[in-house]
N, C-alpha and C positions, 0 to 999 in steps of 0.2 A: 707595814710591809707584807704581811702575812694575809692581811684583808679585801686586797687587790682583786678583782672580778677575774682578771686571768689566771689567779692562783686558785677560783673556787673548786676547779677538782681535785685538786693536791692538798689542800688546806681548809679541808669544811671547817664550819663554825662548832661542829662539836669539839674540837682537835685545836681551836684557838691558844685554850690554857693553857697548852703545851708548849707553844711558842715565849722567847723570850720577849717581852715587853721592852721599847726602844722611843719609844713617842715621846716620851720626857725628854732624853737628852737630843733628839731631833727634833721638839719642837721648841727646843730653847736655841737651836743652831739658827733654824727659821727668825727667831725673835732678832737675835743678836744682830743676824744681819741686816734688820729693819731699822735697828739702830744705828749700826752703822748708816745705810744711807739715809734715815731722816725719814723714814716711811713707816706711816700707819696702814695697817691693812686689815680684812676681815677674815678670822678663821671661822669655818665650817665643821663645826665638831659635832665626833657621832657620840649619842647618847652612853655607848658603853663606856666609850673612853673616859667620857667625863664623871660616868659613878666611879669609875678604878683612879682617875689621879685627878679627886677633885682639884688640888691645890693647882695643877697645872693651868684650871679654866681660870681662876683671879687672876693666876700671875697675867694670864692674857690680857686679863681685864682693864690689870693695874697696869699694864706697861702700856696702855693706849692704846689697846684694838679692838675690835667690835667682835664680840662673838656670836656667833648662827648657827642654825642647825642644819647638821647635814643628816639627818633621820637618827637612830639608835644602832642599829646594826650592821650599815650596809650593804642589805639588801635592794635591790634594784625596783621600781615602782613597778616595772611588768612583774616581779616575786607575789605582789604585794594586792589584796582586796582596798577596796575601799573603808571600809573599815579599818583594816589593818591600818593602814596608811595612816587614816585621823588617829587611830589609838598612837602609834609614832608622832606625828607631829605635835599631839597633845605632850608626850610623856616628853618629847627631846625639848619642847618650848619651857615648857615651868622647872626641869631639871638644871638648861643651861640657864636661865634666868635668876635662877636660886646665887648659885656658884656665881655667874657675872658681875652680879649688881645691876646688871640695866636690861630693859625690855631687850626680847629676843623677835626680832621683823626680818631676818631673813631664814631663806631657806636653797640648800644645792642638794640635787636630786645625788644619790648614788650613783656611778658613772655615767652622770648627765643624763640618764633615763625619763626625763620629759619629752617625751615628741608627741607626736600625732594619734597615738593610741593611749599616750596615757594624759591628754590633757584635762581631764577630769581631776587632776590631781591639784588644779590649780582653785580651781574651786573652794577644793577643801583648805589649803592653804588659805586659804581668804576669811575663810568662815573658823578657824583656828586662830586666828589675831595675826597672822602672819601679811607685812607689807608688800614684801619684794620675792623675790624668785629671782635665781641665776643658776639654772639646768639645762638652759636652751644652748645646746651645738649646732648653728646652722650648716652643718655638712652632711654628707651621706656614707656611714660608716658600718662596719659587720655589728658588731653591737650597741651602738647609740648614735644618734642624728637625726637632726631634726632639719632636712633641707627650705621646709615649708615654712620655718621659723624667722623672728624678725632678728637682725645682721646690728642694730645698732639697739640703744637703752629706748623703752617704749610702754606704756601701756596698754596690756593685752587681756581680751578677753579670758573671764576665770566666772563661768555660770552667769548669773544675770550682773555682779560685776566685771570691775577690773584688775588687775594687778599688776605691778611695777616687772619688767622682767631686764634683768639685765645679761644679755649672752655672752657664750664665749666669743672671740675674736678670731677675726678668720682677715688675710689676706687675698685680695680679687686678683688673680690674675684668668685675665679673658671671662670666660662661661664659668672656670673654675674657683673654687673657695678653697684656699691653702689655710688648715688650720696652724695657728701658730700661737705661740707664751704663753702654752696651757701643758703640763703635764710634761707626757713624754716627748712631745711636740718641742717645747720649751725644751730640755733634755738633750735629746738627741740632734736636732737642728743647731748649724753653726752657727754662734752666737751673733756673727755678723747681720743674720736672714731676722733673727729676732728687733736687731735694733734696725731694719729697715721696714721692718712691721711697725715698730713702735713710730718712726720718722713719719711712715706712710699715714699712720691714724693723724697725727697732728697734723700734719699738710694738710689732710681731708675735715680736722676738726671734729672727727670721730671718736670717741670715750674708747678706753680701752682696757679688757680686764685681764691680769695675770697671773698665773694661776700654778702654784705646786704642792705636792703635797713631801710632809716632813721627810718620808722615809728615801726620798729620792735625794736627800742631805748625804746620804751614812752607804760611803762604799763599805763597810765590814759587816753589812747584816746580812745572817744566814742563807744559805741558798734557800729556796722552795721550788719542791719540781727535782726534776731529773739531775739537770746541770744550770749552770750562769748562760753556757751557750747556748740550749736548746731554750731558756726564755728571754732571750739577750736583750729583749727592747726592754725588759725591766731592768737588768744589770746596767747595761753599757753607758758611762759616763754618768756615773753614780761621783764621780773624783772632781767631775769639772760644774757640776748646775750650784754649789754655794756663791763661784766665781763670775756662774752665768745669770745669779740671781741678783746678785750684789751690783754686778754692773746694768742690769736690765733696771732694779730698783731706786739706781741713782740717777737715771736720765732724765728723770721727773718728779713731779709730784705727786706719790701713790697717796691715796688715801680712802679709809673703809666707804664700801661701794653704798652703806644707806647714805651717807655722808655726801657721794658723786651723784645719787641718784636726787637725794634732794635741790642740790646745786642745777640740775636739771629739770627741777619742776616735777619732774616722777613722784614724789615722796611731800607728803607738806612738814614744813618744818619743824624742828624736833620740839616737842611739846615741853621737853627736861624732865630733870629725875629717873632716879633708878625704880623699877617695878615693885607698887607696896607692898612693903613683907619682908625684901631681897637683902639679903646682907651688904656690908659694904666690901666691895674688893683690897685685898690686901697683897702688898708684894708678898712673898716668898724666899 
């Protein structure tokens, strides 16, 4: 909650310690409800997270979900050298792969920071063992968006190859791209506009990805910032997205995106086993 790109001038990373830690029991709320509806999904975990509550990445492991890396710190790829970048992908690939049990092939950019200046990063991603990417927001937004981007599951150039990219989801109405069942988007939008997103990719036979993250579970976590009202898109309707995830996750069949991307030809199919070396996951 505290790691949020909107919270970077209130909450630098020196000042993190300070914060109380909450992603445990938010990301067992997240699990629960995938139980409840029958859904496997993939988490995107940042490297820090997973040295501070190893045990949290098996339970991931164990209860059926794919884990991925969403870099070490959350910093954003425009923060980040190329270098920097491969030293994260390396470190957040063999850390969550340890703790998982199974090969680490994906990767989500920090607030979706792939677009058009930084696709160079895809490269690297490739030449790190990584299969897929899903960082692409085909919208045009103040801090990430990539309009130029592909709308549906595709492979996309990444240096002299390719790579699997899977985007967020976006709703067409007219010239325009409504993004929608990602984040805040997900969140703040009435649940109804969600499942007419959702209706509308099926009609079209369109793959669809869904996307929150834990802390958006937990109306009681601390303010950051001034007040709840002066950062309200991050507060507001923190009491209702368990309700609106649970029902958005029961309308189908979710399951982790290497899993859909395979089913699509994107990905060749899974080779098996867990990565040599790797412990075996264990519940919790």
């Amino acid at each position: 909650y505290f790691q949020v790109q909107a919270f970077a001038g209130y909450a630098p990373r020196a000042e993190w310690g300070r914060y109380p830690s909450r992603v445990v029991a938010n990301t067992r709320r997240v699990l629960d409800v995938f139980d409840r509806a029958g859904a496997t999904a993939t988490f995107f975990t940042l490297g820090c997270v997973a040295r501070a509550h190893p045990e949290l990445v098996r339970e991931i492991a164990a209860r059926g979900h794919e884990v991925a890396s969403h870099g070490v710190d959350h910093r954003m790829i425009t923060e980040l050298s190329p270098a920097e970048f491969r030293a994260q992908a390396i470190e957040s690939k063999s850390l969550l792969e340890d703790l998982a049990g199974h090969a680490v092939t994906g990767y989500r950019a920090p607030s979706y920071s792939i677009g058009s200046s930084t696709l160079w990063a895809l490269e690297i991603l490739l030449e790190c063992g990584y299969a897929y990417d899903s960082s692409i927001y085909p919208i045009r937004r103040r801090r990430y968006g990539f309009p130029g981007g592909p709308v549906v599951p595709a492979r996309i150039a990444a240096g002299k190859g390719t790579i699997a990219e899977f985007p967020m989801s976006t709703l067409a109405l007219g010239p325009v791209r409504l993004p929608v069942l990602a984040g805040a988007y997900l969140r703040l939008f009435p649940a109804w506009l969600s499942m007419v997103a959702l209706r509308a990719h099926a009609a079209s036979g369109t793959p669809v990805v869904v996307n929150v993250h834990p802390w958006e579970l937990d109306p009681q976590q601390p303010t950051i910032g001034p007040s709840r009202r002066h950062t309200w898109t991050h507060y507001a309707r923190l009491g209702a997205t368990e309700e609106i995830l649970l029902r958005v996750a029961s309308s189908a069949r979710f399951r982790p995106l290497a899993e859909r991307l395979r089913d699509l030809g994107l990905l060749p199919a899974e080779n098996g086993g867990a990565r040599a070396g790797a412990s075996s996951p264990s519940r919790n």
